[in-house]
C-alpha positions as CSV (number, residue, x, y, z in Angstrom):
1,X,72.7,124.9,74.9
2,X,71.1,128.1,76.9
3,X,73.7,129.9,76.0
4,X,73.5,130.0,71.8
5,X,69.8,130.0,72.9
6,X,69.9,133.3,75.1
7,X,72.2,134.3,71.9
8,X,69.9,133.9,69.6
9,X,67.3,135.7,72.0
10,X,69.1,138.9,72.2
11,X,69.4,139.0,68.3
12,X,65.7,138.6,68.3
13,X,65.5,141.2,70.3
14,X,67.3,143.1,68.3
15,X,65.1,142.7,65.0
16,X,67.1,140.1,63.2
17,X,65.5,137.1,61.8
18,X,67.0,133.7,63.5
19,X,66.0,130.3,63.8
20,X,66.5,128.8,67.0
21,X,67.2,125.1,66.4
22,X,68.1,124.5,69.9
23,X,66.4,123.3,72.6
24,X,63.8,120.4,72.6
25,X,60.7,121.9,72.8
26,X,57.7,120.9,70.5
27,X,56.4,123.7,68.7
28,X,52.8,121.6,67.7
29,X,49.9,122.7,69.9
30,X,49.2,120.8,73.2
31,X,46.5,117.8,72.8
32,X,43.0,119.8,73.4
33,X,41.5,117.3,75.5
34,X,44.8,117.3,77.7
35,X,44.2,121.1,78.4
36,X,40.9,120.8,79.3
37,X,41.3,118.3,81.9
38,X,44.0,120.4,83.2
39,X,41.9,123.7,82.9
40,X,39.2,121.2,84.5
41,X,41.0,120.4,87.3
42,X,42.1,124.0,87.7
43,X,38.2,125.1,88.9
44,X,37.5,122.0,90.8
45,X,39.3,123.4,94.3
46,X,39.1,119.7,95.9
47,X,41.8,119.2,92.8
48,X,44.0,122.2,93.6
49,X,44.5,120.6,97.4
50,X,45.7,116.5,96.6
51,X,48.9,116.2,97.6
52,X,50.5,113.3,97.3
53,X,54.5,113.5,96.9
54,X,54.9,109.7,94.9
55,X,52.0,111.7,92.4
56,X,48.3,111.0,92.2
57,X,46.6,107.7,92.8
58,X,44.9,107.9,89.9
59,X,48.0,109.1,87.3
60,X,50.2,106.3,88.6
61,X,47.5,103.6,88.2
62,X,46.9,105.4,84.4
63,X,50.9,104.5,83.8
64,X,50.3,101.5,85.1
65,X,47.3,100.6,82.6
66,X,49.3,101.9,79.7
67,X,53.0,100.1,80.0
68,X,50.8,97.1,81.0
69,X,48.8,97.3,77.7
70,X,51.4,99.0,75.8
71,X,54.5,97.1,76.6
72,X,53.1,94.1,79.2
73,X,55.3,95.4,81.4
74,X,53.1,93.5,84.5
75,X,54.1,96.5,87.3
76,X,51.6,97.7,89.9
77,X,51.1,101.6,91.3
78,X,53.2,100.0,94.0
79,X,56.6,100.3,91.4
80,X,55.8,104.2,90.1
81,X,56.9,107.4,91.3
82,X,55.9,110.4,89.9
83,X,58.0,113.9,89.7
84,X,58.1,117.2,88.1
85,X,60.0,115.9,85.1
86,X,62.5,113.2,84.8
87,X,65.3,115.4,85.3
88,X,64.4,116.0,89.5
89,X,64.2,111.6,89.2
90,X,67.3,111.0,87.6
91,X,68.9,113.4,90.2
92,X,67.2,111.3,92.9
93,X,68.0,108.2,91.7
94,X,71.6,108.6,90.7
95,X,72.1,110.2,94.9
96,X,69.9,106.9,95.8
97,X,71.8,104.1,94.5
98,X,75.3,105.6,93.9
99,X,77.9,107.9,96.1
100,X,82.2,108.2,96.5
101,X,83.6,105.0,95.1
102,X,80.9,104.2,93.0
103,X,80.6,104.2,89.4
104,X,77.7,105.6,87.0
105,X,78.0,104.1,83.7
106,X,76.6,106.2,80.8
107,X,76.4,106.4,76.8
108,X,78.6,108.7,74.5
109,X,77.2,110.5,73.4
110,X,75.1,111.8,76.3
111,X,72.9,114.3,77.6
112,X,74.1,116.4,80.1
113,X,72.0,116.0,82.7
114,X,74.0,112.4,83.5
115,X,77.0,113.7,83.8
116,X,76.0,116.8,86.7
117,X,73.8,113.9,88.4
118,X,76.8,111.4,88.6
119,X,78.7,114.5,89.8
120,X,76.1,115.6,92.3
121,X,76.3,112.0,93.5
122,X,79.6,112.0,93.8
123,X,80.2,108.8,91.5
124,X,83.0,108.4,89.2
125,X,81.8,108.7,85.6
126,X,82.5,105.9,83.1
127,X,81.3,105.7,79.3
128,X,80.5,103.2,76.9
129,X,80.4,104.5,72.9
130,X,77.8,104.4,70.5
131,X,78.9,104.1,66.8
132,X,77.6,107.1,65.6
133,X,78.1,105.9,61.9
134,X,76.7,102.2,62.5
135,X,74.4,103.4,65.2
136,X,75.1,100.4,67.9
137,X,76.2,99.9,71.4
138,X,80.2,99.6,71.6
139,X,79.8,96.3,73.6
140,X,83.6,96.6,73.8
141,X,83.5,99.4,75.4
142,X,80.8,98.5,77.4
143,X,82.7,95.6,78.7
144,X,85.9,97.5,79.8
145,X,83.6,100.0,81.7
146,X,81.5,97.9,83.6
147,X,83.0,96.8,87.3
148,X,80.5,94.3,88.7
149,X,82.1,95.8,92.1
150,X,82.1,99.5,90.9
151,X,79.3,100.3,88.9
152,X,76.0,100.8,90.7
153,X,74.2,102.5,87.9
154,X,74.0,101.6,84.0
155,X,72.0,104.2,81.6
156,X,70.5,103.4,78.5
157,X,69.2,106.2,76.4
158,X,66.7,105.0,73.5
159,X,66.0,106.8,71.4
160,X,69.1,108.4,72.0
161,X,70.1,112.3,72.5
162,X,71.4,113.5,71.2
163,X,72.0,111.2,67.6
164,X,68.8,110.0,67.7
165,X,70.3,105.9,68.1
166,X,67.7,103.0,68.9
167,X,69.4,100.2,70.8
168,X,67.9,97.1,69.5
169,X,67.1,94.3,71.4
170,X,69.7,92.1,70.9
171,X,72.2,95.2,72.2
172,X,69.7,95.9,75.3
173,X,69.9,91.9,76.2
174,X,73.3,91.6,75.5
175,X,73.9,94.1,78.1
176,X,71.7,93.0,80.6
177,X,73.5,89.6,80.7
178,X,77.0,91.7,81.2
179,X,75.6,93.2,84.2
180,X,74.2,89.8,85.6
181,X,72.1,91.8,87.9
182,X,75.0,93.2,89.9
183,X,73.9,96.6,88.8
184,X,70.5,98.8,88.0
185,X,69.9,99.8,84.5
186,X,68.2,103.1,83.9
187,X,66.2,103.3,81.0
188,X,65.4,106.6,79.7
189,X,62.7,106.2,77.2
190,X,61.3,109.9,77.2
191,X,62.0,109.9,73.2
192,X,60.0,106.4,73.0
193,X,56.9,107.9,71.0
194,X,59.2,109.1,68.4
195,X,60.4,106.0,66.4
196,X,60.9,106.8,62.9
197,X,60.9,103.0,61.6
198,X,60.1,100.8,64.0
199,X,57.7,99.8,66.7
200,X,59.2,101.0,70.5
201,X,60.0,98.3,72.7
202,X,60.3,98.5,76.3
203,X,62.6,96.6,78.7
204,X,60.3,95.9,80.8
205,X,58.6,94.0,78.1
206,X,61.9,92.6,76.5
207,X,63.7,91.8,79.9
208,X,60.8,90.8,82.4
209,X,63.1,88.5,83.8
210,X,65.7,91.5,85.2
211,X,62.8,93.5,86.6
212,X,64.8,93.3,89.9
213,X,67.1,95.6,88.4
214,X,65.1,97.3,85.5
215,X,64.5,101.4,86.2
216,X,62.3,103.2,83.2
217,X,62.2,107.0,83.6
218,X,59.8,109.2,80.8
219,X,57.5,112.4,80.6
220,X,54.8,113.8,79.0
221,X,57.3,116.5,77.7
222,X,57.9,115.6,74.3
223,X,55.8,113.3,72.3
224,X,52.6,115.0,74.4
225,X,54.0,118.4,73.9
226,X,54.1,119.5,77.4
227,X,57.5,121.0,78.1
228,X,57.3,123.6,80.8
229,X,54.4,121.4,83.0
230,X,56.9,119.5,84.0
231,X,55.3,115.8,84.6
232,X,57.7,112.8,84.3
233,X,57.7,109.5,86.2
234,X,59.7,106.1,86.9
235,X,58.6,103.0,86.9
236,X,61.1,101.1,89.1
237,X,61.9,98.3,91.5
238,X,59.5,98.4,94.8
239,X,62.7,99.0,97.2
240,X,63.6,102.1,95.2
241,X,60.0,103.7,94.6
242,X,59.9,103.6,99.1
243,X,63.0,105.6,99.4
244,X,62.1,107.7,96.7
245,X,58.8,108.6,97.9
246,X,60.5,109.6,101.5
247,X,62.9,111.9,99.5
248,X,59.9,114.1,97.6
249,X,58.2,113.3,101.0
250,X,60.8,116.4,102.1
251,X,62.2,118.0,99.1
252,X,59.0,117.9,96.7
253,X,55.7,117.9,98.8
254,X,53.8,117.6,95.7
255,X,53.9,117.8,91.6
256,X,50.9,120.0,90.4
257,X,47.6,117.5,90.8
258,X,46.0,120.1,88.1
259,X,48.9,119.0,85.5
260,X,48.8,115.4,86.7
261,X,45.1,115.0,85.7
262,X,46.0,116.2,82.5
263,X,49.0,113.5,82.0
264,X,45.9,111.0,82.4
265,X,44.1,112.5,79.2
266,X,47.7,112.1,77.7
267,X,48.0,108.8,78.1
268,X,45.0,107.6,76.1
269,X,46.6,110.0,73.0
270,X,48.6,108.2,70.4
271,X,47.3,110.4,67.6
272,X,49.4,113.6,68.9
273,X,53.0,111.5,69.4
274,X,52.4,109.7,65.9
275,X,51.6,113.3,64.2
276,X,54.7,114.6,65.4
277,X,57.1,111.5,65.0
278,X,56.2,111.4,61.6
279,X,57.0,115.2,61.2
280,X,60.1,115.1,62.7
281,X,61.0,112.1,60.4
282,X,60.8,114.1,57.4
283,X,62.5,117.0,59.1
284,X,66.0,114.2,60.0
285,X,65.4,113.1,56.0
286,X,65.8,117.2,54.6
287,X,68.2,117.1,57.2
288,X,70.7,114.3,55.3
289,X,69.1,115.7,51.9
290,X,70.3,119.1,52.1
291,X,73.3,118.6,54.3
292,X,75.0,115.3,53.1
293,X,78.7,116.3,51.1
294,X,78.6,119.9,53.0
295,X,81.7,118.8,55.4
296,X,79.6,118.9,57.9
297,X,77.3,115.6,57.5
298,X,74.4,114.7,59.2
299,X,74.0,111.4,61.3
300,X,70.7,109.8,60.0
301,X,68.6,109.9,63.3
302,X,66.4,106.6,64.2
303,X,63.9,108.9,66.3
304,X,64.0,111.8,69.0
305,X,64.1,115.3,68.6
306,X,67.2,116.0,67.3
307,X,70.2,115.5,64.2
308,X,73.8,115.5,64.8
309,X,76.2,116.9,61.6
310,X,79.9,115.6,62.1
311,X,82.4,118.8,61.9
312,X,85.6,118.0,63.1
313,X,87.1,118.0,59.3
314,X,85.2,121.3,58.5
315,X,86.2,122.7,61.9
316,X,90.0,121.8,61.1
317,X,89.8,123.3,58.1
318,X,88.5,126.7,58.8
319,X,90.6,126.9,62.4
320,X,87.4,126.5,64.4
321,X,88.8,124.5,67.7
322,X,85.3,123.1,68.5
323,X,81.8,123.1,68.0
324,X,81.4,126.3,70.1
325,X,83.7,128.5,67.8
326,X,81.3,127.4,64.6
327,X,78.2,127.4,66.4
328,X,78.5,131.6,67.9
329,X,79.9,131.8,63.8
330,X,76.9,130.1,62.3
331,X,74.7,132.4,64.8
332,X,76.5,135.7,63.6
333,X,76.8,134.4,59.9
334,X,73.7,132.8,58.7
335,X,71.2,133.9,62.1
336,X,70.3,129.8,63.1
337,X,70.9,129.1,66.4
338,X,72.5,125.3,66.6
339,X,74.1,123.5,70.2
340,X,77.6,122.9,70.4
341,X,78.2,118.8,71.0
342,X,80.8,119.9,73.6
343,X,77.4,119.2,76.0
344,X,76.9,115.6,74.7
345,X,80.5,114.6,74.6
346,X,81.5,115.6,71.0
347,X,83.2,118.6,71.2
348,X,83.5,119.1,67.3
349,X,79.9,118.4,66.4
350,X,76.7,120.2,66.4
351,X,72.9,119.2,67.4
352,X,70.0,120.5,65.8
353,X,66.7,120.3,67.3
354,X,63.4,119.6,65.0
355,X,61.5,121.9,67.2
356,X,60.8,124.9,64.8
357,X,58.0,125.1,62.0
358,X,60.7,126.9,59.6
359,X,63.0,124.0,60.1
360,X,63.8,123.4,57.1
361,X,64.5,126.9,56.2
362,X,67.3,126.4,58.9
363,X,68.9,123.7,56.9
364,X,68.7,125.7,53.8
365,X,70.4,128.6,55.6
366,X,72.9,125.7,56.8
367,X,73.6,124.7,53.4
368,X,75.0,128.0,52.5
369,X,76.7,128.6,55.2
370,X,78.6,126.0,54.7
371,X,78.2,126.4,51.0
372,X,79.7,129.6,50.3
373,X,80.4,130.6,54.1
374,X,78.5,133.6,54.1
C-alpha cells in the first residue's frame, strides 16, 4: 500500500496528473467544533500537562456515554483504554492474550495489521473466509480453524477491509456460540459509522451476555476524519483494560490530552460520519456502474472506505502474476494509484479507497484502462 502510494508521489512530483486511490484517509474537512476544542485545549497549559496513559478521565467516560446510548452496551470507564490509534491496541492486545503455541484467528480477507501483530506475538495465524460474492462468514471455515485449546484470539472486522462486508447478526452469534467463551473476540468496528444500508450494531449490544470475552477496538480516524491525530480506544473486559494500562504505563506515558478533548466534541457528531457514509456510498455504486463487465469487477461494498475489483481472470489473461504487476501497470498506464490485495490476502485483486474528491474520475480512467488498455 505505501509503496504504489510513494509511487504515485514521485509522479506527482514529477508533474504528472495521478489519482491516488490508496490509503484510507478522508479527504472532507475535520468537524469545526472538533478543532476548536482541540485548538482550545492547545492554549489552556493545565491541558497540555494531563497525563494519563489509559487516556483522559473525561474521554473514556464520553465513550462510555456514547456506546451506552448508542449501542446499550452497559460498560463503565473501568472497561476503556485509550491509545494513539487502534493499531498501538491491537499490537498490545494480540502480545496480551496470545504468544508461541497459540493461535490468532482472523478473517480473509484481512488488513494487514493482524497478520504483523499475530507475528509480533508470536501466535500461529489461522483464517476463516468471507464469501466475497455472497458477503458472509465461511462458518465452515470458521469451524475447522477454531481450537478451543489453541485459539486465544478471534477477530471480527465489520465493516470489513478491505471488501467492505457487514457480518450480520445471526453470523456474529453464531460465532460466539462456536467459541463458547473459551476464546476473546476482537471486534474491530473503526468502519462502524459507515453503513451504507443498515443501522450499525454492536456486540456489545447484540451479545451482552459474552461480555466476559467481548473486546471492541475503534478511532476517531475515519468517520470523524482525523487520520494523523491518532486517537483510538478499546472497550474491553476489566482484567485486560489493568494489564493494558501497566503496558502504556511504560511504553506510552500518554496520548495527546489536546487531541483527546477534541475526540469528546467528536463524539456528540453524527452529522460529519452520516455526510461522508453517504458519499462514499455513491462513490462503491459508480464503482459497480462503471466497472461491472470490465474483467476486473467490483465487489459491491456494504460500508467502509474501500472497493475490491476481482482480477485474477484479467491478470491471467494479460500475463500479470498478481495484483502488484497490474497495479505499478495501471500507475504507469492510466496515472491512478490502486493497492495490490497481495496485503489483504488476495494476491490477484485490487482495493480502491473512496478517499479522493476526483474519485470518480479514477474509475473512469479505470474503465479505459481496462477498456482499451491504454
Amino acid at each position: 500500500m505505501f509503496v504504489l502510494d510513494e509511487l504515485a508521489d514521485e509522479f506527482l512530483e514529477q508533474g504528472k496528473d495521478v489519482l491516488k486511490l490508496t490509503i484510507g484517509v478522508p479527504e472532507l474537512p475535520t468537524p469545526k467544533p472538533v478543532l476548536d476544542r482541540i485548538v482550545g485545549a492547545l492554549t489552556d497549559p493545565d491541558h497540555v500537562r494531563r497525563v494519563y496513559p489509559e487516556g483522559l478521565p473525561e474521554l473514556r467516560e464520553a465513550i462510555v456515554d456514547h456506546y451506552n446510548a448508542k449501542y446499550r452496551a452497559d460498560t463503565s470507564i473501568n472497561h476503556v483504554i485509550v491509545n494513539t490509534g487502534t493499531s498501538p491496541i491491537f499490537r498490545n492486545i494480540f502480545q496480551l492474550v496470545s504468544g508461541r503455541g497459540r493461535e490468532i484467528l482472523l478473517p480473509r480477507p484481512y488488513y494487514a495489521l493482524y497478520v504483523y501483530c499475530a507475528t509480533l506475538a508470536n501466535a500461529t495465524v489461522k483464517f476463516y473466509d468471507i464469501d466475497p460474492n455472497t458477503m458472509r462468514v465461511d462458518m465452515d471455515s470458521f469451524r475447522r480453524n477454531f481450537s478451543p485449546e489453541r485459539t486465544s484470539l478471534v477477530v471480527v472486522n465489520s465493516p470489513g477491509n478491505p471488501i467492505g462486508n457487514v457480518v450480520r447478526p445471526d453470523e456474529l452469534r453464531e460465532m460466539y456460540e462456536i467459541v463458547d467463551h473459551q476464546a476473546y473476540i476482537l471486534n474491530d468496528e473503526i468502519y462502524n459509522n459507515c453503513v451504507f444500508d443498515d443501522e450499525f450494531q454492536s456486540s456489545l449490544e447484540l451479545l451482552p451476555e459474552h461480555k466476559d470475552v467481548s473486546i471492541v477496538t475503534n478511532s476517531f480516524s475515519k468517520g470523524i476524519r482525523m487520520y494523523t491525530k491518532r486517537v483510538g480506544f478499546a472497550i474491553l473486559p476489566q482484567e485486560l483494560q489493568v494489564n493494558l494500562r501497566v503496558m502504556q504505563q511504560h511504553t506510552l506515558l500518554c496520548t495527546d490530552p489536546c487531541y483527546q478533548y477534541g475526540m469528546i466534541a467528536a463524539l456528540k457528531d453524527d452529522e460529519s460520519p452520516a455526510e461522508l457514509s453517504d458519499l462514499y456510498r455513491s462513490r462503491g455504486e459508480y464503482t459497480t456502474r462503471q466497472l461491472k463487465g470490465t474483467g476486473c469487477d467490483p465487489i459491491d461494498a456494504e460500508g467502509g472506505f474501500y472497493a475490491v475489483l476481482q482480477c485474477a481472470d484479467w491478470n491471467r489473461e494479460h500475463g500479470f502474476p498478481s495484483s502488484k504487476e497490474l497495479a505499478r501497470d495501471i500507475l504507469n498506464q492510466a496515472h491512478v494509484a490502486v493497492v495490490p490485495g497481495t496485503d489483504f490476502g488476495i494476491p490477484q485483486d485490487l482495493r480502491l479507497a473512496f478517499c479522493n474528491d476526483r474519485y470518480n474520475e479514477g474509475i473512469d480512467r479505470l474503465r479505459s484502462y481496462f477498456s482499451s488498455e491504454l
